[in-house]
N, C-alpha and C positions, 0 to 999 in steps of 0.2 A: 625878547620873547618873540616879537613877531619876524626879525632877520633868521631866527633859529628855524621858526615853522615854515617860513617859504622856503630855509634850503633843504630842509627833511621834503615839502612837498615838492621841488622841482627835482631831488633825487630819486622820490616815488614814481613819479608821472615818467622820467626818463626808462626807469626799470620796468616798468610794464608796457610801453612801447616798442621798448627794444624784445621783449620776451613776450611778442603778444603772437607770435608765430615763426616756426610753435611754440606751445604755451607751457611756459617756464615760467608765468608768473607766481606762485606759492612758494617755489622751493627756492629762486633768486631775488625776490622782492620783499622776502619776512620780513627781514633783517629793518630794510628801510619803512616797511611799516608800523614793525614797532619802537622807532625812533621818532618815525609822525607819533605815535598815539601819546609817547611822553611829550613831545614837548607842547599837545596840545594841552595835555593833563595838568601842567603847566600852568600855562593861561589859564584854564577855567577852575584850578588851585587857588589863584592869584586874586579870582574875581571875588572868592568865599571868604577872604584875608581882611580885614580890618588894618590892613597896614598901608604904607603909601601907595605900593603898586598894582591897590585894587582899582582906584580909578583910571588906572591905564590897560588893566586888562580888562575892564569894562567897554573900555573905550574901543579894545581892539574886536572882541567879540559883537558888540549890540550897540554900537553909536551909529550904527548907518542904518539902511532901509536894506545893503543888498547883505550885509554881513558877511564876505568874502570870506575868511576864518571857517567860520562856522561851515556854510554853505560846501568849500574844500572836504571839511572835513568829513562832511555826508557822505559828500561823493566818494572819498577813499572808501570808508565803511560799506558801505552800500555793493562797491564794485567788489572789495573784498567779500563780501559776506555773500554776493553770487557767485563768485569762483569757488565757493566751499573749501577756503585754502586752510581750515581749521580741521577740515579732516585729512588732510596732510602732514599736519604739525603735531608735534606732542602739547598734550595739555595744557603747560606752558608758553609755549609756540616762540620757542629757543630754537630749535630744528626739527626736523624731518623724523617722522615719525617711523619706527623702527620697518614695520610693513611697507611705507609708502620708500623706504631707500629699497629693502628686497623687491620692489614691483621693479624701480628706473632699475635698478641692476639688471633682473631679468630681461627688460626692457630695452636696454645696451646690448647684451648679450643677443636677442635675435637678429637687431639692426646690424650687427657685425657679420651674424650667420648669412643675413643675406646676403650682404657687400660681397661678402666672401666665395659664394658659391657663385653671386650673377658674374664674378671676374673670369670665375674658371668657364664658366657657361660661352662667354662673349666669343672664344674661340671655336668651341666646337659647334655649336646648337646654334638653331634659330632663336630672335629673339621673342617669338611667342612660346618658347618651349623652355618651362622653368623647374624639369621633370628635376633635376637637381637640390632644389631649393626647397624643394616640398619634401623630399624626401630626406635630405641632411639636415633642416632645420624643426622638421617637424616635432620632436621631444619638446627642441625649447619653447618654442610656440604654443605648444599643449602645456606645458608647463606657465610662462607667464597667464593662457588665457584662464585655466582653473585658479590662478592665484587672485585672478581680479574679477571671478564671481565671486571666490571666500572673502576677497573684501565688499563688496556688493553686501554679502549674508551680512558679514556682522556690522558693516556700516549703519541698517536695519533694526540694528537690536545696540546701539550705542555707537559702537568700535573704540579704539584706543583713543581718540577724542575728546569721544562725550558727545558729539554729537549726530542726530540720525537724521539725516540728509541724501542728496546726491555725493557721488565722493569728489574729490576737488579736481579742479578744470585740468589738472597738469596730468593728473592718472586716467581719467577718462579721453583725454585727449590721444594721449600716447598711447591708448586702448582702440583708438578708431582709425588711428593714422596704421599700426599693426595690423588690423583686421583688414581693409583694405587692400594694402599691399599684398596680404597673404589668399584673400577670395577672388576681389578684381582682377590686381595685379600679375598675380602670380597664377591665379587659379586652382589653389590648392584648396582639399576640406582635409579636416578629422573626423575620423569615422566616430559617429557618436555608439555610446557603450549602449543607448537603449535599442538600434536598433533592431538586435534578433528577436526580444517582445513586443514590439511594433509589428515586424511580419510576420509574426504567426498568430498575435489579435486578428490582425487585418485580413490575412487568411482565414482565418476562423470564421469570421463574421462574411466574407464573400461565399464561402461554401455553403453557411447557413442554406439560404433562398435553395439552392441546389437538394439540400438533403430534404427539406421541408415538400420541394416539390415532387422528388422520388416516391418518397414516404407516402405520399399521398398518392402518388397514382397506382403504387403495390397496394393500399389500403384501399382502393376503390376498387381496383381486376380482383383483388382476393374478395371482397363483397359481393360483385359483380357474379362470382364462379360461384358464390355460397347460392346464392339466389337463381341462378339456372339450372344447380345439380338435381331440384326437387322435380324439376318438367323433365329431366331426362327419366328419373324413377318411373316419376306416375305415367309419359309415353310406355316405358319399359315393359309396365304392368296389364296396360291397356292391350298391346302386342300380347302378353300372355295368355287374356282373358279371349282375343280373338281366335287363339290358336285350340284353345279347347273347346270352344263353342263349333270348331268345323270337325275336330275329332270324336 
C-alpha cells in the first residue's frame, strides 16, 4: 500500500511541475490524481477492516507525529481544489468536460491564427504593426472570448460540474495568456456592441447643463420683456395726456 501511494504521488508531483507553466494541470494530471485518491482510499479502507492489514494501515497513516501519508495527501487536495480542476472535468472527473475541450479547441485555433499571420507579417511590416493579426484573427478571438464569459455565466449558477466556483486554472489561464497577447501584444480591441447607447446617454446627459442653461436665460429676457412692456404703455400715455393739455 504505501510503495503504491509514493509512486502515484511521485507521478502527481512530477505532472504538475512539468505543467505548471503554462497551466495544463487539470486536463494532464486528472488521470494521476485520481489513481492518488484510490490508492489512498485504500489505506484508509484498510484501517476500518478488522482484518490483519488494519494494523499496518494504521501504522502507515497515524503512528508518527508528522504523518507523511496523510499530510501528502492534503496537499494534493488542497492544491487541487485551488486549481478548480473540477470544473474542468465531468462530474466524474474521467475527462474534460465537453465545454472545457470546445474552449482549448477554440483556444488552439487563435494560437495558430497568430503564429500564422505574425509569419506573413515578419516580412513585410514593422514589428510593432500587427494590423494583420487583429484583423484575420479577430472572429476567432471574439469568438473564444464570448465562450468563456458563457462559461463565467453558468459556472455561477452550477455549470456542467456541480460546482460554482472560479472556473479551473487551465481555462482561465489560457484566457489571460490570449488577452494579453491580443491588447498588449498586439494591440488590438473588439468593438463592444454597447457602445452606440453609451454615446448617445453620454451625449444626452452632456447637453443636459446646455439646454437647462438656454432655457433659462430665454425664460428670464421673456420675463424681463413682460415686466418693461407696462413702463413703455404707461410712458405712451403720459406723452398723450401732455399733447392734449397744450392743445
Amino acid at each position: 500500500l504505501l510503495a503504491a501511494f509514493a509512486e502515484g504521488s511521485a507521478a502527481l508531483t512530477g505532472c504538475l511541475g512539468r505543467r505548471a507553466r503554462p497551466v495544463r494541470l487539470c486536463q494532464a494530471c486528472h488521470r494521476h490524481y485520481r489513481r492518488l485518491l484510490a490508492e489512498y482510499g485504500d489505506i484508509a479502507r484498510a484501517v476500518g477492516n478488522s482484518s490483519e492489514s488494519h494494523n499496518c494501515a494504521k501504522s502507515i497513516l497515524t503512528s508518527d507525529r508528522l504523518q507523511i501519508v496523510v499530510t501528502l495527501s492534503q496537499f494534493f487536495n488542497e492544491t487541487w481544489e485551488a486549481a478548480n480542476c473540477a470544473n474542468c472535468l465531468k462530474n466524474n472527473s474521467e475527462g474534460l468536460s465537453n465545454s472545457t475541450v470546445e474552449f482549448l479547441d477554440l483556444f488552439n485555433k487563435s494560437l495558430t491564427c497568430f503564429e500564422h499571420n505574425l509569419q506573413g507579417q515578419a516580412i513585410y511590416l514593422s514589428p510593432n504593426n500587427y494590423t494583420e493579426v487583429c484583423k484575420n484573427c479577430n472572429e476567432t478571438y471574439k469568438m473564444l472570448n464570448d465562450l468563456y464569459n458563457n462559461l463565467q455565466r453558468m459556472n455561477r449558477q452550477g455549470g456542467e460540474s456541480g460546482h460554482s466556483a472560479h472556473l479551473c486554472i487551465d481555462v482561465e489561464d489560457a484566457m489571460n495568456i490570449t488577452r494579453k497577447l491580443w491588447s498588449r501584444t498586439f494591440n488590438c480591441s473588439v468593438p463592444c456592441s454597447d457602445t452606440v447607447p453609451v454615446i448617445a446617454v453620454s451625449s444626452f446627459i452632456l447637453f443636459l447643463p446646455i439646454v437647462f442653461y438656454l432655457s433659462s436665460f430665454l425664460h428670464s429676457k421673456q420675463k424681463k420683456r413682460i415686466l418693461i412692456l407696462p413702463k413703455r404703455i404707461q410712458s405712451n400715455a403720459s406723452l398723450v395726456n401732455i399733447q392734449e393739455k397744450y392743445s
